[in-house]
C-alpha positions in Angstrom: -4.6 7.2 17.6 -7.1 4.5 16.9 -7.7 1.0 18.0 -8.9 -0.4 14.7 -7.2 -3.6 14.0 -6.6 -2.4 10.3 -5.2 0.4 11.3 -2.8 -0.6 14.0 -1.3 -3.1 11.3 -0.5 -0.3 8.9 1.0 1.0 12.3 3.2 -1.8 13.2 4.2 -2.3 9.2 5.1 1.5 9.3 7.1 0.9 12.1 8.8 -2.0 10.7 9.6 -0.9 7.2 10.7 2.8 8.3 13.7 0.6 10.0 15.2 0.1 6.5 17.7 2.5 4.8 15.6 5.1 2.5 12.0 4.3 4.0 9.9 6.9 5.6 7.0 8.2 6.4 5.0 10.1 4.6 1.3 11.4 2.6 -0.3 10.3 0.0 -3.6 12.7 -0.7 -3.7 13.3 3.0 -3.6 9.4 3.7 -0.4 7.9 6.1 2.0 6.8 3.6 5.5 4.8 3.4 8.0 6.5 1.2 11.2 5.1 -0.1 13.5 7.9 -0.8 11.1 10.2 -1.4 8.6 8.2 -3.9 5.4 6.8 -2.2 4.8 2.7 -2.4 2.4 2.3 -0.3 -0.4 4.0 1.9 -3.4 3.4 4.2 -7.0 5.2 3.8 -10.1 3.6 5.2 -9.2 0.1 6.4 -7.8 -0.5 3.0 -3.7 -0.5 2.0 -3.0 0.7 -1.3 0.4 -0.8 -2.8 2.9 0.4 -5.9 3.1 -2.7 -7.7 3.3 -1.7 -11.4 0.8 -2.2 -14.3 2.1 -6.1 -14.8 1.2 -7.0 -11.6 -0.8 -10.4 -11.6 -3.4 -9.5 -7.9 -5.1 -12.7 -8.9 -2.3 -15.1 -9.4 -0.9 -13.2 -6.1 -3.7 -14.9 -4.3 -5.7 -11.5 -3.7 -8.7 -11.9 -4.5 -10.7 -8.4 -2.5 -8.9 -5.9 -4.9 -9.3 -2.6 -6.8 -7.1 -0.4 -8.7 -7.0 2.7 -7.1 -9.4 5.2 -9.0 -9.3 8.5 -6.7 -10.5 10.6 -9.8 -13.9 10.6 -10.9 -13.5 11.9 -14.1 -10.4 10.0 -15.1 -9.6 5.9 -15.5 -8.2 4.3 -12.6 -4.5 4.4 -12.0 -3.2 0.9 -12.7 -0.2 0.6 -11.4 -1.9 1.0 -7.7 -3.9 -2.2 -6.3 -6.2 -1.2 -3.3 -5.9 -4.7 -1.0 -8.9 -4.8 1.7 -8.7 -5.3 5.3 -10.4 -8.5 5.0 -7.1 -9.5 3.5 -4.6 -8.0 5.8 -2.8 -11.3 6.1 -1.2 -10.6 2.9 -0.1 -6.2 3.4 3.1 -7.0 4.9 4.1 -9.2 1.9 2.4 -6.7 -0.4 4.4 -4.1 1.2 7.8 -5.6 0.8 7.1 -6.2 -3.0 5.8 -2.4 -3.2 9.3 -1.5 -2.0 11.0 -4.0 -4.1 9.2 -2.7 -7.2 10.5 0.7 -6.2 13.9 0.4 -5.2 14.6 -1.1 -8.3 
């Protein structure tokens, strides 16, 4: 267990959203995850969240504007559908979260 600021977040949100029906925890390539019934929508790796929000997702009308699609593949194009939200932003993950699960539970 860390102290991190960033990382106790993704703690408490873990905590939080693993209280609704179908969410658990879980891995994404070794990284702590949130799963909703079996399908991961978000996940934590190096003071960064990482969210399921599909390839329509608008980060800069969202108001995000310290993003990245995730892109853990050297040799292939980054995975749209993922937005990588930095800690310097960690006002917005719980929020980002919800709408991850939204998007999923659909």
């Amino acid at each position: 267990m860390t102290n991190k600021p960033a990382q106790l977040l993704f703690e408490a949100l873990l905590s939080k959203f693993c209280k609704q029906d179908g969410v658990a925890p879980g891995k994404m390539m070794s990284a702590p995850a949130m799963k909703y019934r079996g399908k991961v929508f978000a996940f934590f790796y190096k003071e960064e969240m990482t969210f399921k929000l599909g390839k329509d997702f608008d980060a800069d009308a969202y108001g995000i504007s310290n993003w990245t699609y995730l892109s853990p593949f050297k040799n292939k194009p980054p995975m749209k559908a993922w937005i990588t939200v930095s800690a310097t932003q960690s006002n917005l993950w719980e929020a980002l979260t919800q709408k991850a699960l939204d998007q999923i539970a659909r």
